[in-house]
KOLSEVEX-118943 format. One record per residue (C-alpha): residue number from 1; x, y, z; residue in one letter. Coordinates in Angstrom, 2 decimals. Example, Ala and Ser with C-alpha at 12.3 -4.5 7.8 and 13.67 -1.06 7.14 Angstrom:
2
ATOM   pos      east     north        up   code
ATOM     1     12.30     -4.50      7.80      A
ATOM     2     13.67     -1.06      7.14      S
This chain:
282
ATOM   pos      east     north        up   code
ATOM     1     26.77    -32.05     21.02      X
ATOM     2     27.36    -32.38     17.45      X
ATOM     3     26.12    -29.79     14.97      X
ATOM     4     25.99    -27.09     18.10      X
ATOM     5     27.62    -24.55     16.22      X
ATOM     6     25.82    -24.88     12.93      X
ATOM     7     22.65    -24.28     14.91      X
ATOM     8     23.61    -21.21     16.84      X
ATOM     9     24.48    -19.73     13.73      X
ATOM    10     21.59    -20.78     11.75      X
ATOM    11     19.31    -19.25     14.15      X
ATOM    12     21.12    -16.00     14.53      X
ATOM    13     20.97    -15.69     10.87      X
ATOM    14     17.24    -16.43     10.73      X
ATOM    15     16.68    -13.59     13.91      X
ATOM    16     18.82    -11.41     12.16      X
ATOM    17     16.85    -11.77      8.61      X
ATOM    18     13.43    -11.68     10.39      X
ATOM    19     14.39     -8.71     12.29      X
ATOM    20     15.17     -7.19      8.72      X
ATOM    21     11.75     -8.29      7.48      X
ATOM    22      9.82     -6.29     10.01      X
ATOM    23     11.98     -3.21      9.35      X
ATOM    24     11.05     -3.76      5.88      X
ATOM    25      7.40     -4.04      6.99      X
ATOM    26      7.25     -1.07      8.92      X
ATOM    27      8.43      0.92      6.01      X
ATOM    28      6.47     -0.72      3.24      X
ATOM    29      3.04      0.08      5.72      X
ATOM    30      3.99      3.78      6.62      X
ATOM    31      4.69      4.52      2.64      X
ATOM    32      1.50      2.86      1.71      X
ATOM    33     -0.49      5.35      4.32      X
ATOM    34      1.15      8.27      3.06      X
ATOM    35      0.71      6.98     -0.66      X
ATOM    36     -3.48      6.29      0.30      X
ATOM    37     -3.44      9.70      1.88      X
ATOM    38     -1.65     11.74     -0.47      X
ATOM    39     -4.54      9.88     -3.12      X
ATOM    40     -7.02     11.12     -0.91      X
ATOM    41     -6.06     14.60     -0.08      X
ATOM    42     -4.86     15.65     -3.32      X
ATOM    43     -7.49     14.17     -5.53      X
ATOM    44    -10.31     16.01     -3.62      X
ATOM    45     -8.42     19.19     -3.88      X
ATOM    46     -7.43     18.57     -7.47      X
ATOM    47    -11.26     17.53     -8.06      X
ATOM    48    -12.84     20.70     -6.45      X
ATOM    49    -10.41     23.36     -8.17      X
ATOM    50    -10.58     22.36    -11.15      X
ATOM    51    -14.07     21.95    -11.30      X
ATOM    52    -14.58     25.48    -10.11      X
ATOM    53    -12.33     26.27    -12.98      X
ATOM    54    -14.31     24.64    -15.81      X
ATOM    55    -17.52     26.17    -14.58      X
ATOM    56    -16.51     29.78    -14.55      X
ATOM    57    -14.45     29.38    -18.03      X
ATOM    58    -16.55     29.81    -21.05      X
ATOM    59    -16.25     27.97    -24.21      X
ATOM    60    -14.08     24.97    -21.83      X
ATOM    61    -12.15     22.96    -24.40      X
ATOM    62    -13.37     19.25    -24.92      X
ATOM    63     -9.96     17.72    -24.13      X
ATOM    64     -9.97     19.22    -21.33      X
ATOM    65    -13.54     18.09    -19.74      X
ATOM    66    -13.02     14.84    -21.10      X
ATOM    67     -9.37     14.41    -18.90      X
ATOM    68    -10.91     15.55    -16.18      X
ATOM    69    -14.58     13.29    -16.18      X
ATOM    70    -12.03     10.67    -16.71      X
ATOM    71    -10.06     11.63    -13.19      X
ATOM    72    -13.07     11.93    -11.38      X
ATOM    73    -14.30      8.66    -12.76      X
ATOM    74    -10.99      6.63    -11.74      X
ATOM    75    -11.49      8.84     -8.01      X
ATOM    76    -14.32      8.14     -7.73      X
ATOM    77    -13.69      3.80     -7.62      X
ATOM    78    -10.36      4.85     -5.61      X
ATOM    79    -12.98      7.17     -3.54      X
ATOM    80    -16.05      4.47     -3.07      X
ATOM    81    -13.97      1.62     -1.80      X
ATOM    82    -12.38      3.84      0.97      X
ATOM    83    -16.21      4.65      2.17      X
ATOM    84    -17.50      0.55      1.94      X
ATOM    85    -14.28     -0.61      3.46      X
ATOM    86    -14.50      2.26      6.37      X
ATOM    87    -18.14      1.18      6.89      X
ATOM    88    -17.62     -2.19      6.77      X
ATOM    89    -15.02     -1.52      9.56      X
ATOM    90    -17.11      0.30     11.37      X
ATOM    91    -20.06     -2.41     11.50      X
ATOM    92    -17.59     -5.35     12.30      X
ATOM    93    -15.34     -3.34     14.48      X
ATOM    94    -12.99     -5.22     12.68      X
ATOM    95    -13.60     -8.58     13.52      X
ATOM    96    -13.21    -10.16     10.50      X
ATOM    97     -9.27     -9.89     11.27      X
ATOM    98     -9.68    -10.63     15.24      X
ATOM    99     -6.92    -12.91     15.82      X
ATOM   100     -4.76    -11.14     13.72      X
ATOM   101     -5.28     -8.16     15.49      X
ATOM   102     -5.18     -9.25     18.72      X
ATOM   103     -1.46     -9.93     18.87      X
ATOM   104     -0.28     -6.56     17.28      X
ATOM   105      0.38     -4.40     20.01      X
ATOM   106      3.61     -6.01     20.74      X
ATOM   107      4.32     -5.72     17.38      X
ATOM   108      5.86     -2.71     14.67      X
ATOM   109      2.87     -0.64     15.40      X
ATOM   110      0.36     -2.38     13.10      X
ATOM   111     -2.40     -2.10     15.88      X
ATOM   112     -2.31      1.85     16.36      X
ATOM   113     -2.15      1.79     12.13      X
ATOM   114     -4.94     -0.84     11.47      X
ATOM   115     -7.89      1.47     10.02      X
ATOM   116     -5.74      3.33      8.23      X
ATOM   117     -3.17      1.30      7.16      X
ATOM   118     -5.78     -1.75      6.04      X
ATOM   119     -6.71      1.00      3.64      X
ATOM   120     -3.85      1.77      1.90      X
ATOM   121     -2.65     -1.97      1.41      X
ATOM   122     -6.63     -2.48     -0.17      X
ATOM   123     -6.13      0.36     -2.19      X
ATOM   124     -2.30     -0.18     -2.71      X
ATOM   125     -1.43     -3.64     -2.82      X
ATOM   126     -2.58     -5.53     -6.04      X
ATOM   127     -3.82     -9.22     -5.59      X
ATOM   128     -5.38    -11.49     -2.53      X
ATOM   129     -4.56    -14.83     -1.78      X
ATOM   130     -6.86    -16.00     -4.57      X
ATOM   131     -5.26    -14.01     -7.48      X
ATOM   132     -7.90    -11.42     -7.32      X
ATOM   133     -7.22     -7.54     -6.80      X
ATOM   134     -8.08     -6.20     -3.23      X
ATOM   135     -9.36     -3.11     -4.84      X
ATOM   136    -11.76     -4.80     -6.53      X
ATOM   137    -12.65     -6.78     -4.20      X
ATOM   138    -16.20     -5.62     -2.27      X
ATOM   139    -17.03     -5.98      0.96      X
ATOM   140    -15.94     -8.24      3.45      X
ATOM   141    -14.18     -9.77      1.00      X
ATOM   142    -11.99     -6.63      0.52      X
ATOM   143    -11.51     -6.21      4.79      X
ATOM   144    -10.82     -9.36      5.04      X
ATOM   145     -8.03     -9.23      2.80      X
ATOM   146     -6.45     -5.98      3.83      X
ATOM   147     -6.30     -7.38      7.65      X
ATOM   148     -4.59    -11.05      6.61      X
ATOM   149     -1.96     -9.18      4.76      X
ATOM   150     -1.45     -6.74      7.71      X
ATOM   151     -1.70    -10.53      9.52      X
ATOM   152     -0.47    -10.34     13.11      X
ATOM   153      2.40     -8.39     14.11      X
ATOM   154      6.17     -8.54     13.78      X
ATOM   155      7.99    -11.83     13.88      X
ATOM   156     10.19    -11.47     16.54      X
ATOM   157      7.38    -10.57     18.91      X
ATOM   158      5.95    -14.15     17.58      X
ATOM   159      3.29    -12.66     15.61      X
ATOM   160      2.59    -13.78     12.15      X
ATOM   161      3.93    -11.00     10.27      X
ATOM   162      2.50     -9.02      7.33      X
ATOM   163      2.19    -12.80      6.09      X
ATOM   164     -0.92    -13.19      8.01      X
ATOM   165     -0.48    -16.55      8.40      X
ATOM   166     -1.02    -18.12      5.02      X
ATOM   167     -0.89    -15.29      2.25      X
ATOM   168      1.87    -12.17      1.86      X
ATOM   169     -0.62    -10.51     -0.28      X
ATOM   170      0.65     -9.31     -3.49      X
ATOM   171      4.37     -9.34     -2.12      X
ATOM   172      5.67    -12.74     -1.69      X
ATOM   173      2.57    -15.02     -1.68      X
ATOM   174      1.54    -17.84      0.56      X
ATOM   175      4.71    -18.81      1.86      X
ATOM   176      3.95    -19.29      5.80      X
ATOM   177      6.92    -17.68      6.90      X
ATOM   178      5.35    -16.52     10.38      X
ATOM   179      4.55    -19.63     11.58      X
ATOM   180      7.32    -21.39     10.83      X
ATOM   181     10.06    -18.85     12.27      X
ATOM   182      8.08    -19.16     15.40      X
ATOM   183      8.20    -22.69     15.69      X
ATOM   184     11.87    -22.75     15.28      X
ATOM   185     12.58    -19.34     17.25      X
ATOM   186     10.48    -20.49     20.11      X
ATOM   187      8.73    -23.47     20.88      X
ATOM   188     10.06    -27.06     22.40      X
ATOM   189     11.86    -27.68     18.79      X
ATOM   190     14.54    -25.18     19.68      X
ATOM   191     15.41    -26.86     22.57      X
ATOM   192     14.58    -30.60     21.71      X
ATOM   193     14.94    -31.59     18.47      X
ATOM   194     18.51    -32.59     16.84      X
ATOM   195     20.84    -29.60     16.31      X
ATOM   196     20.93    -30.63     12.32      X
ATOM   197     17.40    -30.36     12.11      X
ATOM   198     16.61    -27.27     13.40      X
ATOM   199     19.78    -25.69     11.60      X
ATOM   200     18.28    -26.92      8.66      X
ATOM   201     14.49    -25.54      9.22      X
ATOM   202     16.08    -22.17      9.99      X
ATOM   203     18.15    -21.94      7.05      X
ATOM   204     15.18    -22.56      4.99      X
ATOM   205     12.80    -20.42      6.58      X
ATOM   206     16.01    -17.62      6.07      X
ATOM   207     15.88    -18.53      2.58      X
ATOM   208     12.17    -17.95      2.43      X
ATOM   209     12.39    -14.33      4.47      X
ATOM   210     15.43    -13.22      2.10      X
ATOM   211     13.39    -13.82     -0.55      X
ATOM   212     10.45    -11.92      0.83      X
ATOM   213     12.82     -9.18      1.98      X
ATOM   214     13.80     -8.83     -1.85      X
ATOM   215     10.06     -8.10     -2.47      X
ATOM   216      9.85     -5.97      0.02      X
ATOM   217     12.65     -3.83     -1.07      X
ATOM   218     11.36     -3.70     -4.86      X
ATOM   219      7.42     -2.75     -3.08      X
ATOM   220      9.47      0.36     -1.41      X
ATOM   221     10.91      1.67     -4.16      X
ATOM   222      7.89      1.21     -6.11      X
ATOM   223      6.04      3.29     -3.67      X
ATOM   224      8.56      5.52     -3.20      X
ATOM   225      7.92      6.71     -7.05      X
ATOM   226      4.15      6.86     -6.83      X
ATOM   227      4.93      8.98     -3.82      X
ATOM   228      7.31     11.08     -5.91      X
ATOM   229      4.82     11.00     -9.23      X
ATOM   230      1.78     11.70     -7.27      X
ATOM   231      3.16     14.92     -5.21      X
ATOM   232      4.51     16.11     -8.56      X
ATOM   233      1.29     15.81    -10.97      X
ATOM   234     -0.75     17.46     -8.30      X
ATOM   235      1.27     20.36     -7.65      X
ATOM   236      1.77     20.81    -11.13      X
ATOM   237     -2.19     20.99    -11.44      X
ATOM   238     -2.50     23.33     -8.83      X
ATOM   239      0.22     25.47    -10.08      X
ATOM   240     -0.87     25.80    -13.26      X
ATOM   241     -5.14     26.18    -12.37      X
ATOM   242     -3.49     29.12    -10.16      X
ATOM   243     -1.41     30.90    -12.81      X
ATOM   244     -4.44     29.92    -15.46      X
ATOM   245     -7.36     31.95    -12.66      X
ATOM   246     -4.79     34.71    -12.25      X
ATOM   247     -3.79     35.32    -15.40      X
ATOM   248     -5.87     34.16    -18.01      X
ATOM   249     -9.65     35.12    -20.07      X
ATOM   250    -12.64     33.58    -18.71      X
ATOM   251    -13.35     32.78    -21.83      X
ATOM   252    -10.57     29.68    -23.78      X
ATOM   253    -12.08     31.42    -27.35      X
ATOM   254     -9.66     34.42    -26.16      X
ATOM   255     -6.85     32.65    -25.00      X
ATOM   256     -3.18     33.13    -26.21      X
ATOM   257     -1.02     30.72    -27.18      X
ATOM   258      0.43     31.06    -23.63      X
ATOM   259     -2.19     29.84    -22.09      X
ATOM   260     -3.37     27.38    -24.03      X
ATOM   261      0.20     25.54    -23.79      X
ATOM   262     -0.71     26.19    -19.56      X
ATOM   263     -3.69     24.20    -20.47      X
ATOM   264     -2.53     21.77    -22.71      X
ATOM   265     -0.01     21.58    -19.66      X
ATOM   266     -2.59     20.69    -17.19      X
ATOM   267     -4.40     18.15    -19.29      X
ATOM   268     -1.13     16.29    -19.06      X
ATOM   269     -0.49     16.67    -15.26      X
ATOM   270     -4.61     15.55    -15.17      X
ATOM   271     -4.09     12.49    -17.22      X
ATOM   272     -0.93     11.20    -15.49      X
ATOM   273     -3.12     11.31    -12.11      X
ATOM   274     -5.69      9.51    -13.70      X
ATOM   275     -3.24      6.44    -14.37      X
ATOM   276     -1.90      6.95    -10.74      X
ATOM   277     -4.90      7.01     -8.55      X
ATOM   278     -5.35      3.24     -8.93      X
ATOM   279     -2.57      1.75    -10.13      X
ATOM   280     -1.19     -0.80     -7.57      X
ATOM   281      2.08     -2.40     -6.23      X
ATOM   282      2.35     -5.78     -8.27      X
């Protein structure tokens, strides 16, 4: 039959792009939880020490409350959507995202993920379909939109991918890609229709995943830096609230000039957090 080739290898490039898209996936989700939980973890130890610090030191300089009542400010909206969206997913059991969690398990692991991971991407991952952030989004609204972008499991298990059917939230937008890989991957069109056509459909859908893959690949090394950033700013604040209890007055009116660079130091490390603990994957 005519056009046999140009199918066979139209469809083994389309396999070999959608397996590359769920890599991708798994990657983007696993550095998204660690991102969420490196937010978490650190901001609540960063929060409690130095609080302890600028109640036992006298004569606290302004700058310095003012940084940190800004931090726990921006933690505190990072902080209060983790607590609606894990109640909310408590109360539903999650079934605002049913059908797209019912076909994960043969999937990359989104199922055994899903609390966890539906978190990060809401507190990650910048727009919804509509054009409106997840992290500001309350609600069911904001579950809702965290489980279509985690959608319904890898391609190439014939889920719908982190597409979720209609919307890659704030990676590639509402291109459709699961759905129509499927159809040409494995339904009565592979077998039926005319060899031109279906070469055709797959090298668009390719086109579509390559271009999603792109996104992908710019959302990794995105998060890999707010990874790197966030480890560093903490551990800097910790460092320096250690050497600062250790070594330093309890009262700032008799510090040296040391230790008021240590300070001025921390204010710094304080402030960069406080532009990190929201600030989202475009």
């Amino acid at each position: 039959m005519f056009n046999r080739t140009v199918k066979k290898e139209s469809i083994s490039n389309l396999e070999k792009t959608v397996e590359i898209y769920d890599a991708n996936v798994s990657e983007v989700q696993h550095a998204a939880v660690l991102l969420h939980s490196l937010r978490e973890n650190d901001g609540a130890k960063v929060i409690k020490n130095v609080e302890g610090y600028i109640n036992q030191l006298a004569n606290s300089p302004k700058e310095f409350e003012k940084s940190f009542s800004f931090y726990k400010a921006e933690f505190a909206i990072f902080n209060n959507l983790i607590k609606e969206f894990s109640a909310l997913a408590v109360d539903t059991n999650f079934k605002a995202g049913g059908s797209a969690i019912a076909g994960t398990a043969a999937g990359v692991g989104t199922a055994a993920l899903m609390p966890s991971a539906a978190m990060a991407v809401a507190t990650t991952f910048g727009t919804a379909s509509t054009g409106t952030a997840i992290s500001t989004l309350g609600g069911a609204a904001a579950t809702n939109a965290a489980l279509a972008w985690l959608g319904g499991g890898a391609l190439s298990a014939g889920g719908a991918g982190m597409a979720g059917g209609t919307a890659f939230l704030a990676l590639a937008g509402p291109i459709g890609i699961g759905i129509g890989a499927v159809s040409i991957l494995g339904s009565g069109l592979y077998f039926s229709s005319k060899n031109k056509k279906i070469a055709q459909e797959a090298n668009e859908k390719t086109k579509e995943i390559e271009l999603a893959n792109k996104t992908l690949e710019a959302s990794k090394l995105e998060l890999s830096k707010l990874i790197q950033l966030t480890k560093q700013h903490s551990i800097g604040v910790l460092n320096l609230l250690s050497d600062l209890q250790q070594e330093a007055p309890s009262n700032y009116d008799q510090f040296t000039l040391a230790d008021k660079q240590k300070i001025g130091a921390l204010i710094n490390h304080i402030n960069s957090l406080s532009e990190l603990i929201n600030k989202k994957v475009a």
